[in-house]
N, CA, C and O atoms as a Maestro MAE file, in Angstrom:
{
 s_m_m2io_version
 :::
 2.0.0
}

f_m_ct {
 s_m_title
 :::
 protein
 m_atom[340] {
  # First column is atom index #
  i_m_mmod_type
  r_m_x_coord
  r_m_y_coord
  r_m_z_coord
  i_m_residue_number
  s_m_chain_name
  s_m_pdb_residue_name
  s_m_pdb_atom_name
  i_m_atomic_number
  :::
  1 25 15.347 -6.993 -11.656 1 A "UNK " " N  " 7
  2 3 15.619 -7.117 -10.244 1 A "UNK " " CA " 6
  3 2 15.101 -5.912 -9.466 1 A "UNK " " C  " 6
  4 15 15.067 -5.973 -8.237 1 A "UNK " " O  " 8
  5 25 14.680 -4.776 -10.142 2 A "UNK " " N  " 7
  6 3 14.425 -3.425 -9.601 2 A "UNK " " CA " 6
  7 2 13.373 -3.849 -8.562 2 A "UNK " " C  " 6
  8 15 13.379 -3.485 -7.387 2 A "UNK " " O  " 8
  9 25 11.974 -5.108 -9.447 3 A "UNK " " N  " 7
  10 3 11.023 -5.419 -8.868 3 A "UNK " " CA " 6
  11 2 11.283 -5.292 -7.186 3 A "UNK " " C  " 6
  12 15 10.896 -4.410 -6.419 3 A "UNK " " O  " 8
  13 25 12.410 -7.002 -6.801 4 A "UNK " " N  " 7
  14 3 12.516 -7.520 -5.998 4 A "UNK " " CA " 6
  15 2 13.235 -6.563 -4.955 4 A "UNK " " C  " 6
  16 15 12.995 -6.672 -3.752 4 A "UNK " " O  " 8
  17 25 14.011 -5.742 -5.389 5 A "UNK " " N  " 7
  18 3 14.766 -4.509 -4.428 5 A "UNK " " CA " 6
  19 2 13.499 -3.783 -4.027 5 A "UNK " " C  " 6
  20 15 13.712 -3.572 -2.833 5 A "UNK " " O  " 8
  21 25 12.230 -3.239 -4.320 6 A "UNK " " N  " 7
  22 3 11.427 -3.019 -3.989 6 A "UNK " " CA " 6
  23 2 10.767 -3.693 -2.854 6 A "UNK " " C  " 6
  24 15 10.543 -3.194 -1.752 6 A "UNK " " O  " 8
  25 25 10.422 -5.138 -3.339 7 A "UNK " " N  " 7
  26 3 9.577 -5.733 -2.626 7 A "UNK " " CA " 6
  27 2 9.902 -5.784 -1.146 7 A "UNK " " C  " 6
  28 15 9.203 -5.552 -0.160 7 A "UNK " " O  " 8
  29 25 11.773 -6.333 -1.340 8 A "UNK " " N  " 7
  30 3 12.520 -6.220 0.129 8 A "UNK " " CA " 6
  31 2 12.774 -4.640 1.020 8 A "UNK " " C  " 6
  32 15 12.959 -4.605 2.236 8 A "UNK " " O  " 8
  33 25 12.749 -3.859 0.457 9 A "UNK " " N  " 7
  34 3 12.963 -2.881 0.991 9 A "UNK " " CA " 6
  35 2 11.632 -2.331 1.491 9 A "UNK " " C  " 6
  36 15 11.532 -1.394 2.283 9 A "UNK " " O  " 8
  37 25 10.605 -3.016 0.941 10 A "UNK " " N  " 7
  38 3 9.105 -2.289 1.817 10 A "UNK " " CA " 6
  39 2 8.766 -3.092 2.677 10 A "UNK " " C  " 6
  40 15 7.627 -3.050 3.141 10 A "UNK " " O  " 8
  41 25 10.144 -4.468 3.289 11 A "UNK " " N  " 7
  42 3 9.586 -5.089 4.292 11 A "UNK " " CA " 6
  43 2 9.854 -4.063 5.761 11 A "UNK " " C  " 6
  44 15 10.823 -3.315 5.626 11 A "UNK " " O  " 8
  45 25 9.285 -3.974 6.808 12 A "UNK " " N  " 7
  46 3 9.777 -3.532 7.907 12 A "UNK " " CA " 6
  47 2 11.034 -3.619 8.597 12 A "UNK " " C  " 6
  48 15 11.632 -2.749 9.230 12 A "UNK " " O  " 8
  49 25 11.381 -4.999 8.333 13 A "UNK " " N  " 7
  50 3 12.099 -5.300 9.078 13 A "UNK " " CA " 6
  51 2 13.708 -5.281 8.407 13 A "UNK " " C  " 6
  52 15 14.762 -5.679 8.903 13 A "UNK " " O  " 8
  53 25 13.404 -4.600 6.972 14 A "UNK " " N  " 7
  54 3 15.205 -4.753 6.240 14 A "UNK " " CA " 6
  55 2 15.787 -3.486 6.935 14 A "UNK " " C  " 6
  56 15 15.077 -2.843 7.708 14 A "UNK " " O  " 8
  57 25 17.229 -3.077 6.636 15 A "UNK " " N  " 7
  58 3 17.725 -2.252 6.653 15 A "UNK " " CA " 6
  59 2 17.660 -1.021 5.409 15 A "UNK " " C  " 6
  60 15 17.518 -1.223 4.203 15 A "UNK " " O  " 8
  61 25 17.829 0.465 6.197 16 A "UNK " " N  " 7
  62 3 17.521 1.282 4.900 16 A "UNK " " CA " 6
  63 2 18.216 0.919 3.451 16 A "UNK " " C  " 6
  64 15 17.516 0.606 2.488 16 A "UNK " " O  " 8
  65 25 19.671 0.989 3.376 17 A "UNK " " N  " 7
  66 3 20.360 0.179 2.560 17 A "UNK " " CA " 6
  67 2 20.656 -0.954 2.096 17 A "UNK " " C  " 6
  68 15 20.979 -1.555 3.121 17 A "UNK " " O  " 8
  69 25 20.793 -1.813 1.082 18 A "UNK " " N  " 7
  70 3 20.792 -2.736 1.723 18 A "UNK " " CA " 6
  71 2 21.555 -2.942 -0.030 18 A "UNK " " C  " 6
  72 15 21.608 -2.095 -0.922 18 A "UNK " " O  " 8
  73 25 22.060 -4.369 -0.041 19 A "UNK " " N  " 7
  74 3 22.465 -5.220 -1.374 19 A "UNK " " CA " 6
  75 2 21.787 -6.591 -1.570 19 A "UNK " " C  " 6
  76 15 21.772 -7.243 -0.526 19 A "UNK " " O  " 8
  77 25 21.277 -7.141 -2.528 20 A "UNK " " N  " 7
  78 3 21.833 -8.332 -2.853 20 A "UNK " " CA " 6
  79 2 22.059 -9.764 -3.692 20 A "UNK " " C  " 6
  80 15 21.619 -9.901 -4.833 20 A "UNK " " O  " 8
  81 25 22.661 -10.619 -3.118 21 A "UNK " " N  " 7
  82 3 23.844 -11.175 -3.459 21 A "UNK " " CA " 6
  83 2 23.245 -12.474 -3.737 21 A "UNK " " C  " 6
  84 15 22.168 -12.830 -3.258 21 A "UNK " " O  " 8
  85 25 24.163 -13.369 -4.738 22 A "UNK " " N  " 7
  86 3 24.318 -14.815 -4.420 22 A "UNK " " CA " 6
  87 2 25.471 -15.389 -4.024 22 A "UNK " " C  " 6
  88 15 25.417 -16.374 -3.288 22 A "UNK " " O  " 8
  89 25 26.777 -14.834 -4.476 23 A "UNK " " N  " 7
  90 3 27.791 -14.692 -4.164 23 A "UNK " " CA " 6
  91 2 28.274 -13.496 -3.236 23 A "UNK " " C  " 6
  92 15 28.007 -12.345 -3.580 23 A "UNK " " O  " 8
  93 25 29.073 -13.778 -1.912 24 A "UNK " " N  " 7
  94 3 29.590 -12.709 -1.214 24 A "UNK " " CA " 6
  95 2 30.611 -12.084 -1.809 24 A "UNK " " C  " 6
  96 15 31.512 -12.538 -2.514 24 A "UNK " " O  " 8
  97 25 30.240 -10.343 -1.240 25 A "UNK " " N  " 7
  98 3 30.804 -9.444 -2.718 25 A "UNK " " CA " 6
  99 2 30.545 -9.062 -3.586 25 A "UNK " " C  " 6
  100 15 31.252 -8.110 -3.917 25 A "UNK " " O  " 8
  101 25 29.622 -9.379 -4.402 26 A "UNK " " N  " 7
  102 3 29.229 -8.986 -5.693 26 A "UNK " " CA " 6
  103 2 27.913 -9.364 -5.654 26 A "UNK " " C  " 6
  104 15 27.340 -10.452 -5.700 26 A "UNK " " O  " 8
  105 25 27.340 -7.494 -5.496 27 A "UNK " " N  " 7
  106 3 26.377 -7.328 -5.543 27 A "UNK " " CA " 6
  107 2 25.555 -7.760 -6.800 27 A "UNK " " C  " 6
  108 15 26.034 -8.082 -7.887 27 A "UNK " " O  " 8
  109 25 24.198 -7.708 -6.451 28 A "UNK " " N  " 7
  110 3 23.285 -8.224 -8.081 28 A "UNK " " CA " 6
  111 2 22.462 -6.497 -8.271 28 A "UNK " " C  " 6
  112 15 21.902 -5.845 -7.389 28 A "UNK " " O  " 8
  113 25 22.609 -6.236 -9.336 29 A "UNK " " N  " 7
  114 3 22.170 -4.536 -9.707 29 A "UNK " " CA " 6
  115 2 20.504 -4.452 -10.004 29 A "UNK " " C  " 6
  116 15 19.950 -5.433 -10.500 29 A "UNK " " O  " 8
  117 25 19.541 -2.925 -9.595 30 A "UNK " " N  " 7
  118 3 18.513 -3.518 -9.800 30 A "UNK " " CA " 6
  119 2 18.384 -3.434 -11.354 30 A "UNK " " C  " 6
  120 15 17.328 -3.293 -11.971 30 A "UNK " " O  " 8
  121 25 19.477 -3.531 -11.812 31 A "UNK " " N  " 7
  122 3 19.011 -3.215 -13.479 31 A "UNK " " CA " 6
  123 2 18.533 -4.590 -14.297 31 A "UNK " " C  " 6
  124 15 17.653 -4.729 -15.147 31 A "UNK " " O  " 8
  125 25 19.455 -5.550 -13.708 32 A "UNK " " N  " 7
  126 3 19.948 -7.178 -14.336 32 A "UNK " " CA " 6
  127 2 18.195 -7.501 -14.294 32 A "UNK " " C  " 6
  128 15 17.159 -7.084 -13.774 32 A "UNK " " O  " 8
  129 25 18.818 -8.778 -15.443 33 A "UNK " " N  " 7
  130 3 17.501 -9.351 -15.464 33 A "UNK " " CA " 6
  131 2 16.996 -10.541 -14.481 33 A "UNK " " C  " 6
  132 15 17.653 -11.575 -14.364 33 A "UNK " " O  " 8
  133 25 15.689 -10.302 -13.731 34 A "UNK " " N  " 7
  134 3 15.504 -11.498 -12.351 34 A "UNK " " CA " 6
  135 2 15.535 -13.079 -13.057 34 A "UNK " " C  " 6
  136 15 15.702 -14.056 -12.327 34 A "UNK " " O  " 8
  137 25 15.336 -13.247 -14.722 35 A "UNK " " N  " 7
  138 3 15.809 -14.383 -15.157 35 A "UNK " " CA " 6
  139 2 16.756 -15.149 -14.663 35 A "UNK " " C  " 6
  140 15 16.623 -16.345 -14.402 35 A "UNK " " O  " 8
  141 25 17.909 -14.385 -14.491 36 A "UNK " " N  " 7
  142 3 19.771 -14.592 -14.581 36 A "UNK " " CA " 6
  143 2 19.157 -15.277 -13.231 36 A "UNK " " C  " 6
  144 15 19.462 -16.453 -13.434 36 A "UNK " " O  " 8
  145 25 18.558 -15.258 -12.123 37 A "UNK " " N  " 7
  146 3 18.545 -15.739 -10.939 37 A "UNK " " CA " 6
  147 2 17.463 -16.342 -10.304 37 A "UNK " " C  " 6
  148 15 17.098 -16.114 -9.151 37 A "UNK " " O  " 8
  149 25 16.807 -17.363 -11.344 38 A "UNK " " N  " 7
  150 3 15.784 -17.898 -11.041 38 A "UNK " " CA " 6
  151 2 15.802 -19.024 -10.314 38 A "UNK " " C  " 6
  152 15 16.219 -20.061 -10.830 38 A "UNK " " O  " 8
  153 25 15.383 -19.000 -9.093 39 A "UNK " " N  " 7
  154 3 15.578 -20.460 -8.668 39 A "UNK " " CA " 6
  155 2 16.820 -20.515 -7.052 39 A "UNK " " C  " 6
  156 15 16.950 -21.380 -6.185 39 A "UNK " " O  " 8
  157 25 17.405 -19.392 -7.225 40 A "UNK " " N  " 7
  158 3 18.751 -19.104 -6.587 40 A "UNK " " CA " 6
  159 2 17.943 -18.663 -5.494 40 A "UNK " " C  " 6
  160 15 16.848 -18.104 -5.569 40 A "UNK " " O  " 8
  161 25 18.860 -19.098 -4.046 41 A "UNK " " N  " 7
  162 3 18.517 -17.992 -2.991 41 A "UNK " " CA " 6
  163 2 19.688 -17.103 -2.911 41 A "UNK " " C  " 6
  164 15 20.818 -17.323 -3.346 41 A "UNK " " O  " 8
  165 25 19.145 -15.823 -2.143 42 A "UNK " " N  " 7
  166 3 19.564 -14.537 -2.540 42 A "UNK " " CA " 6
  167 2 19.646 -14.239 -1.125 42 A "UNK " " C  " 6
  168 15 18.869 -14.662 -0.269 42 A "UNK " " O  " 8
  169 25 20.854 -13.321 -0.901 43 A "UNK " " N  " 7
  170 3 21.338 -12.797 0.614 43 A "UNK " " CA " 6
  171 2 21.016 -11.667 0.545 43 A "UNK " " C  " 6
  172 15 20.687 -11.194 -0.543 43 A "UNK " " O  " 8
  173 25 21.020 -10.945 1.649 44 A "UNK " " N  " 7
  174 3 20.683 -9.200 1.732 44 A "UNK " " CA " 6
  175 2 21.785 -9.046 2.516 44 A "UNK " " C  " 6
  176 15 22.005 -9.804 3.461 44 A "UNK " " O  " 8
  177 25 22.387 -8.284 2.268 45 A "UNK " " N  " 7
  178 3 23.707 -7.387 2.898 45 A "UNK " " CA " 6
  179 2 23.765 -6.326 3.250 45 A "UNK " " C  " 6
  180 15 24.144 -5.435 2.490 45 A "UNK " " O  " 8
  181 25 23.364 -6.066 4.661 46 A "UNK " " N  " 7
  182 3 23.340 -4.156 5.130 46 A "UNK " " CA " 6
  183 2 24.456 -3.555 4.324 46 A "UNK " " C  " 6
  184 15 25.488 -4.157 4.027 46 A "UNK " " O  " 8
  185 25 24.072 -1.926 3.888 47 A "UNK " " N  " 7
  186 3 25.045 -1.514 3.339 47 A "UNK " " CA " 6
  187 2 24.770 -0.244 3.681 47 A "UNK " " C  " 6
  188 15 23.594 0.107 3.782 47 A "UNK " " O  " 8
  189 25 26.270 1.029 4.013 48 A "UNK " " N  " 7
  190 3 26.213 2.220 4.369 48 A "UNK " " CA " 6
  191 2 25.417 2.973 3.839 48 A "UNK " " C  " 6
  192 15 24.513 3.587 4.407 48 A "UNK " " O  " 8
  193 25 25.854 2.995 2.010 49 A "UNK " " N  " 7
  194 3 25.274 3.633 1.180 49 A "UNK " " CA " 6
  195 2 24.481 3.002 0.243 49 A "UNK " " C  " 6
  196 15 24.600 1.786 0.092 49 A "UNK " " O  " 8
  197 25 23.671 3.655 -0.427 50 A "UNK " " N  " 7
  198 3 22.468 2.995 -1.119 50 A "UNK " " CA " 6
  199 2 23.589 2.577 -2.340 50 A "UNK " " C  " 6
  200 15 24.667 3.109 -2.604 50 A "UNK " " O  " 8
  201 25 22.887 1.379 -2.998 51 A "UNK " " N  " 7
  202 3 23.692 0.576 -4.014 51 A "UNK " " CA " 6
  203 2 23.402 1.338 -5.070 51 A "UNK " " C  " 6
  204 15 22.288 1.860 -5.020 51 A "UNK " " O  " 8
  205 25 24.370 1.681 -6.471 52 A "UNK " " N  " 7
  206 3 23.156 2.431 -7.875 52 A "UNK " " CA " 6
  207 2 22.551 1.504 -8.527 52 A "UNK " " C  " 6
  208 15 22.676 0.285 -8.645 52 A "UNK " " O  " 8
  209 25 21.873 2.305 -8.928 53 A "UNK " " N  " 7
  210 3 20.555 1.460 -9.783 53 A "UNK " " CA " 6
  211 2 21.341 0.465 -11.183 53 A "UNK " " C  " 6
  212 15 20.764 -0.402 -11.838 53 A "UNK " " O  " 8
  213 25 22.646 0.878 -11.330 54 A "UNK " " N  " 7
  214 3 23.293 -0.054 -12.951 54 A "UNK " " CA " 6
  215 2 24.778 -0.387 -12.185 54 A "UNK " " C  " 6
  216 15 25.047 0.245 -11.164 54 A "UNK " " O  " 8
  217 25 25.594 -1.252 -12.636 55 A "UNK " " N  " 7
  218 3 26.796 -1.461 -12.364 55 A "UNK " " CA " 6
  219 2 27.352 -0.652 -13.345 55 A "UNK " " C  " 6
  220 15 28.580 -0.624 -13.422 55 A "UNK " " O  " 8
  221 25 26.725 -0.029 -14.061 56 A "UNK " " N  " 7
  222 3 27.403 1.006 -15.802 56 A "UNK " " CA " 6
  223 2 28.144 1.806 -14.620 56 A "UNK " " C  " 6
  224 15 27.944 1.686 -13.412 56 A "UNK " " O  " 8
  225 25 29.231 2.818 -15.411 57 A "UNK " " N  " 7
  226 3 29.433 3.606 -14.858 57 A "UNK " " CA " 6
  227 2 29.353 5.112 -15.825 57 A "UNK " " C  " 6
  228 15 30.361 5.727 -16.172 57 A "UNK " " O  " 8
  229 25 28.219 5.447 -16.092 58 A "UNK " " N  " 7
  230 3 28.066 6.432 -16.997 58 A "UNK " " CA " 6
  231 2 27.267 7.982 -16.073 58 A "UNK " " C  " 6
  232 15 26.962 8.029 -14.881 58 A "UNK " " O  " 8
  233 25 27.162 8.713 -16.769 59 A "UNK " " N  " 7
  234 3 26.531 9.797 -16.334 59 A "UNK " " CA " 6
  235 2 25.316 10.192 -17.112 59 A "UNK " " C  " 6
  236 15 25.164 10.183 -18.334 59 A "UNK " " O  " 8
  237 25 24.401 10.575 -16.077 60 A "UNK " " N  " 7
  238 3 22.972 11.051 -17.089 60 A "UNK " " CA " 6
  239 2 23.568 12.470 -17.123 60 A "UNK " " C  " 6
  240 15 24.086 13.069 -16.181 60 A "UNK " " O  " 8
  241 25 23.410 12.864 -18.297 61 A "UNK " " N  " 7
  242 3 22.284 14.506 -18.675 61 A "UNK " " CA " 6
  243 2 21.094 14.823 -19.764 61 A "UNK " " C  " 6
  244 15 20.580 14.158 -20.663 61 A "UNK " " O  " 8
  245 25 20.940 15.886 -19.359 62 A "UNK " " N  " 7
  246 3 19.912 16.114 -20.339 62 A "UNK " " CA " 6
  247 2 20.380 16.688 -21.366 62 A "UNK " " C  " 6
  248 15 21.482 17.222 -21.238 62 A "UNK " " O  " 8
  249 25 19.686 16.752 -22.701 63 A "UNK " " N  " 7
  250 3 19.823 16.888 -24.405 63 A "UNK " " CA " 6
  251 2 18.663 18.268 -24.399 63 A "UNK " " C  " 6
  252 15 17.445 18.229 -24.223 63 A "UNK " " O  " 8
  253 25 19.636 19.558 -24.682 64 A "UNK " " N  " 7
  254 3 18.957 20.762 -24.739 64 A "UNK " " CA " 6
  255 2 18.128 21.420 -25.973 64 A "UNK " " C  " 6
  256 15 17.561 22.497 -26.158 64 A "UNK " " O  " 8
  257 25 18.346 20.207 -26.743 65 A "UNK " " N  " 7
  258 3 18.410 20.360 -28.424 65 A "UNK " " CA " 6
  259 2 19.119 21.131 -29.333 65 A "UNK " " C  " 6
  260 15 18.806 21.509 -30.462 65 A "UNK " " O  " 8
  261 25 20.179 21.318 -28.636 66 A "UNK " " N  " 7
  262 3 21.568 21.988 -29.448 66 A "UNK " " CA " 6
  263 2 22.590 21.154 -29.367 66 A "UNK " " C  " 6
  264 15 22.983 20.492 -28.407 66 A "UNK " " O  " 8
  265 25 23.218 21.282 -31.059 67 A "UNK " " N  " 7
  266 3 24.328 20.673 -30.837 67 A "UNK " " CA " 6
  267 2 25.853 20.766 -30.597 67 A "UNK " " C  " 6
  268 15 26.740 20.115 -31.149 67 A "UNK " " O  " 8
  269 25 25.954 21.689 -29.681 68 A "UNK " " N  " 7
  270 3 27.147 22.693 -29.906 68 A "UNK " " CA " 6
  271 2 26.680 23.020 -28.006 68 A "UNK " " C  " 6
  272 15 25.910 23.754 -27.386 68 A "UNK " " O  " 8
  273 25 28.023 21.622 -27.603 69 A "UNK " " N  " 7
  274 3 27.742 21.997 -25.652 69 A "UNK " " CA " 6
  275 2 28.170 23.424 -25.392 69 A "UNK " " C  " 6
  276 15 27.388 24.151 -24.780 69 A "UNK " " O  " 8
  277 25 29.309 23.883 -25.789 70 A "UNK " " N  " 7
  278 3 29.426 25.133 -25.321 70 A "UNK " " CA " 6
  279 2 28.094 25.961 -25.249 70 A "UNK " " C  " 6
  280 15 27.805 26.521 -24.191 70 A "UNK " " O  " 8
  281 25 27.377 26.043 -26.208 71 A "UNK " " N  " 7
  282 3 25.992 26.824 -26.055 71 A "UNK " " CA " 6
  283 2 24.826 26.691 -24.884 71 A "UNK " " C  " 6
  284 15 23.815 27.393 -24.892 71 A "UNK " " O  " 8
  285 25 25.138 25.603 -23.788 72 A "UNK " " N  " 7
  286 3 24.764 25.151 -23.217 72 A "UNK " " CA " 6
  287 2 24.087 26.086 -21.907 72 A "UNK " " C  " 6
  288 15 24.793 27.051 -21.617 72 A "UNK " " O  " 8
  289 25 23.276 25.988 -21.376 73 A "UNK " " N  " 7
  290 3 23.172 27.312 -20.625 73 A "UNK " " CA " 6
  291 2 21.694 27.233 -19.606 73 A "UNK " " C  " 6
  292 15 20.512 27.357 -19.928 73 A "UNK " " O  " 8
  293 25 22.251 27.008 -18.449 74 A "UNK " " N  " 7
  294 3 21.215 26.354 -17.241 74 A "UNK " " CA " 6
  295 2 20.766 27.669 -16.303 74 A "UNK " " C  " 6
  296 15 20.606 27.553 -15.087 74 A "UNK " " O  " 8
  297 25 20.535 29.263 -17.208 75 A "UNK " " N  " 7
  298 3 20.164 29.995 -16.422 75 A "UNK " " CA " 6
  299 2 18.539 30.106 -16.631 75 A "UNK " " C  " 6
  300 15 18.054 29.389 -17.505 75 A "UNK " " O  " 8
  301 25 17.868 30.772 -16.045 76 A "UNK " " N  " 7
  302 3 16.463 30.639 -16.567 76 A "UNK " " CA " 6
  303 2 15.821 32.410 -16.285 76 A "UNK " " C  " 6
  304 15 15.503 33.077 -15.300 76 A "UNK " " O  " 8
  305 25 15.899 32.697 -18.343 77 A "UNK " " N  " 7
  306 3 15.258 33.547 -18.585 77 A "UNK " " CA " 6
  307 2 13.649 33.634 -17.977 77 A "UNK " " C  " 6
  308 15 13.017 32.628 -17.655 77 A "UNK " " O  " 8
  309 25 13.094 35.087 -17.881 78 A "UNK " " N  " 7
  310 3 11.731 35.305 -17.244 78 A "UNK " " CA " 6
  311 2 11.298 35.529 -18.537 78 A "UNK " " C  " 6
  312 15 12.171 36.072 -19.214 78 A "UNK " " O  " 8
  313 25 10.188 35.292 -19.169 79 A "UNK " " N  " 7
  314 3 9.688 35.440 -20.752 79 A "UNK " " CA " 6
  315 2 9.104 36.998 -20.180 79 A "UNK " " C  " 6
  316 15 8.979 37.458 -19.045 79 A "UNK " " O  " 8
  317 25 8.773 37.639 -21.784 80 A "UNK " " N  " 7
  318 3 8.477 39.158 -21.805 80 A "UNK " " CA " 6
  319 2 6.497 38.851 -21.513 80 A "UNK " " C  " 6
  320 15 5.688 39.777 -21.559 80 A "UNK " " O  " 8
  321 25 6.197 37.717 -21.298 81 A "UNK " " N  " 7
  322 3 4.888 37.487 -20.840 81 A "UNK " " CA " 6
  323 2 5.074 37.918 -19.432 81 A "UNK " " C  " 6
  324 15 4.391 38.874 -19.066 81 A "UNK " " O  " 8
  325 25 5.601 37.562 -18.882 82 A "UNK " " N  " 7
  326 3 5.205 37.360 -16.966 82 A "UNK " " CA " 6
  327 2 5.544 39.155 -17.195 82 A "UNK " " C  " 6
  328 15 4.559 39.704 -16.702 82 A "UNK " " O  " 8
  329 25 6.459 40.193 -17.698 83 A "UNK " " N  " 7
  330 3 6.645 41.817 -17.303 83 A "UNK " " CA " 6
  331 2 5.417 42.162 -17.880 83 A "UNK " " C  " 6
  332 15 5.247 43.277 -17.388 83 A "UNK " " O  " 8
  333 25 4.754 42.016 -18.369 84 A "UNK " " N  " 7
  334 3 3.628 43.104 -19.383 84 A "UNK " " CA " 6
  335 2 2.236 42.484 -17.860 84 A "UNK " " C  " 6
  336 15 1.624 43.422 -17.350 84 A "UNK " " O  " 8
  337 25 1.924 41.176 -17.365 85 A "UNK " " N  " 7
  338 3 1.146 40.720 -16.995 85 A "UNK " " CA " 6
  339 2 1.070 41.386 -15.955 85 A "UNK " " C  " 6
  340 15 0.183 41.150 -15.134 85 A "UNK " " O  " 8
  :::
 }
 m_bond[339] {
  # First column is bond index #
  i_m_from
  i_m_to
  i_m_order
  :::
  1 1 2 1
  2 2 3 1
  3 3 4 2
  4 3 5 1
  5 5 6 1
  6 6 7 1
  7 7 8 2
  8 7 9 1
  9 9 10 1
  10 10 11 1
  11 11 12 2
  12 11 13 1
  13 13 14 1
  14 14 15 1
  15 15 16 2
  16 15 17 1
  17 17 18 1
  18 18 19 1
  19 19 20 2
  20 19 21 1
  21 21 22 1
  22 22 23 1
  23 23 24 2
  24 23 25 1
  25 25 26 1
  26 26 27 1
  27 27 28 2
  28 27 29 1
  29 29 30 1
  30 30 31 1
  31 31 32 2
  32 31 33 1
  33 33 34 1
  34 34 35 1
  35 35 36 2
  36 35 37 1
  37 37 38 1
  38 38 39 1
  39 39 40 2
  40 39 41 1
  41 41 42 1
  42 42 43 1
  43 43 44 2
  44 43 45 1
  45 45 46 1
  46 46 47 1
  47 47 48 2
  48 47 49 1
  49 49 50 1
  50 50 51 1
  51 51 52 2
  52 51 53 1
  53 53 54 1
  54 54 55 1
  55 55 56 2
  56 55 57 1
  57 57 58 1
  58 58 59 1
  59 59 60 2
  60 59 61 1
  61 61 62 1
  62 62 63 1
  63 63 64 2
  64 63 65 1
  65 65 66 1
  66 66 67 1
  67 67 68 2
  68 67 69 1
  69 69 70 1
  70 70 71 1
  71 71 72 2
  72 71 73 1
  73 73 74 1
  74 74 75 1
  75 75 76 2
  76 75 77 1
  77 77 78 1
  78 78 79 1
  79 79 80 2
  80 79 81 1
  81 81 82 1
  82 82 83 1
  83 83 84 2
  84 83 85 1
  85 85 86 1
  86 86 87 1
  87 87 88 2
  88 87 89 1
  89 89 90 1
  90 90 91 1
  91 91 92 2
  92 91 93 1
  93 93 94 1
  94 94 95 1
  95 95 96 2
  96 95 97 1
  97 97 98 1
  98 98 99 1
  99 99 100 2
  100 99 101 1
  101 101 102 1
  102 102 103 1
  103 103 104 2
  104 103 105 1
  105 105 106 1
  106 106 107 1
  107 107 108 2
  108 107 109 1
  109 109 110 1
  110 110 111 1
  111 111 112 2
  112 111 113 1
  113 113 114 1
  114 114 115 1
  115 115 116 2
  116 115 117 1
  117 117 118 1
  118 118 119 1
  119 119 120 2
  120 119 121 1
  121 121 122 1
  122 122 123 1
  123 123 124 2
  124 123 125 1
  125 125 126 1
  126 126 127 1
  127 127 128 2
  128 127 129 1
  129 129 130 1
  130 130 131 1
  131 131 132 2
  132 131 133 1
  133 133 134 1
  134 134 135 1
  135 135 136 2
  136 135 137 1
  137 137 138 1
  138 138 139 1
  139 139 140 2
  140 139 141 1
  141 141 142 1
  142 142 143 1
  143 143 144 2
  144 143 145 1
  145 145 146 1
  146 146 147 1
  147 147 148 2
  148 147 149 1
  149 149 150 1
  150 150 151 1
  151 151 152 2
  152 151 153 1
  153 153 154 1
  154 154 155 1
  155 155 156 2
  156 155 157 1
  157 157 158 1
  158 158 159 1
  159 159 160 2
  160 159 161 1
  161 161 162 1
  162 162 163 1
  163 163 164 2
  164 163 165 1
  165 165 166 1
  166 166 167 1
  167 167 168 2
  168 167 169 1
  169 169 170 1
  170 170 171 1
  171 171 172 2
  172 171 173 1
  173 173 174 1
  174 174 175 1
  175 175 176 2
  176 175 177 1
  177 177 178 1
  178 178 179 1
  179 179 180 2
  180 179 181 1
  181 181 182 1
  182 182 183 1
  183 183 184 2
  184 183 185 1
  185 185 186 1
  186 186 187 1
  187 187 188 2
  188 187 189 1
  189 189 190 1
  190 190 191 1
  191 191 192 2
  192 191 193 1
  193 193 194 1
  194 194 195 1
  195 195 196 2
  196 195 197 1
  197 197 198 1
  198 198 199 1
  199 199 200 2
  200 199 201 1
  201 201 202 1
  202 202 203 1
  203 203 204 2
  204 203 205 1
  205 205 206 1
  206 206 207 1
  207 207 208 2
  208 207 209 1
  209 209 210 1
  210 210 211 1
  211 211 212 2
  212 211 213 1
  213 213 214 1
  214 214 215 1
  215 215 216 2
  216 215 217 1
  217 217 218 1
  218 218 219 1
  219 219 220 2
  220 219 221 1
  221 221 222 1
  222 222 223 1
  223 223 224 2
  224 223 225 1
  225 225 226 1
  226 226 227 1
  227 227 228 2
  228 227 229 1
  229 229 230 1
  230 230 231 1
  231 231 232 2
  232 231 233 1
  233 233 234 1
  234 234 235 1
  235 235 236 2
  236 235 237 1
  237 237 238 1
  238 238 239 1
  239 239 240 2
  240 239 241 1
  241 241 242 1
  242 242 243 1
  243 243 244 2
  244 243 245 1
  245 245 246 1
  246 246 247 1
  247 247 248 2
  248 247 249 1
  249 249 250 1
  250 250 251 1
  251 251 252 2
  252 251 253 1
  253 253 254 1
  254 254 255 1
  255 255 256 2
  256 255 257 1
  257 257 258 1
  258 258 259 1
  259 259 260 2
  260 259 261 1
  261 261 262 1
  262 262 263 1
  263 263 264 2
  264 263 265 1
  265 265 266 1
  266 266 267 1
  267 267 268 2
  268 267 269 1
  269 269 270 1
  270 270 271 1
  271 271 272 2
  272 271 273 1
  273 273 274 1
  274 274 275 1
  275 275 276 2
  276 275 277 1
  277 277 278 1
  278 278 279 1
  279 279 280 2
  280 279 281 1
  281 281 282 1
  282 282 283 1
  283 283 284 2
  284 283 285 1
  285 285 286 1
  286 286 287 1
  287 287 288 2
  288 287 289 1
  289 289 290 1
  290 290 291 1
  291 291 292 2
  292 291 293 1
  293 293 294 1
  294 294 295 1
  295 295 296 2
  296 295 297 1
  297 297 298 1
  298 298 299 1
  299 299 300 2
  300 299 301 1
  301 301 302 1
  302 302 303 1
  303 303 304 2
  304 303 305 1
  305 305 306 1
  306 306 307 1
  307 307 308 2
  308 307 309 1
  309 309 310 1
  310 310 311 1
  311 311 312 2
  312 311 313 1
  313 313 314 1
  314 314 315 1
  315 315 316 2
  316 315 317 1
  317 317 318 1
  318 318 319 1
  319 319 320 2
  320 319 321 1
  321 321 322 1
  322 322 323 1
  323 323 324 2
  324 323 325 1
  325 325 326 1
  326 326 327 1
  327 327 328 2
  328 327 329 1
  329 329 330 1
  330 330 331 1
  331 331 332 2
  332 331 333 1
  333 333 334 1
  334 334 335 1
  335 335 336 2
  336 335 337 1
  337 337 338 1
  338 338 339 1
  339 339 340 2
  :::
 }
}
């Protein structure tokens, strides 16, 4: 469905936000597959905030290649290359 959220949202005339639906209420995610809704017409629903991309409710991060989070550590050393240069 990511396709079709694309396609509508580069029309001029949608709203910045937007959802949608076959049923009112329940949004369709751009994750789902456009199979599930072949054939169906589909509503667009202004919406405040942008919809997320999954109905999941998980969190990304990134994998530092350690396995031990406490070690974890988002400061950023200057290598002993850039002082000598």
């Amino acid at each position: 469905m990511s396709v079709v959220y694309d396609w509508v949202g580069s029309l001029n005339l949608t709203p910045k936000h937007f959802s949608l639906s076959v049923l009112p209420g329940k949004p369709i995610y751009p994750d789902e597959t456009i199979v599930r809704f072949s054939g169906m017409t589909l509503s667009m629903i202004e919406q405040d905030e942008p919809l997320p991309l999954s109905s999941c409710d998980y969190e990304i991060s990134f994998y530092d290649g350690t396995d031990e989070p406490e070690l974890f550590d988002d400061t950023i050393v200057e290598s002993s290359l850039s002082e000598e240069g």
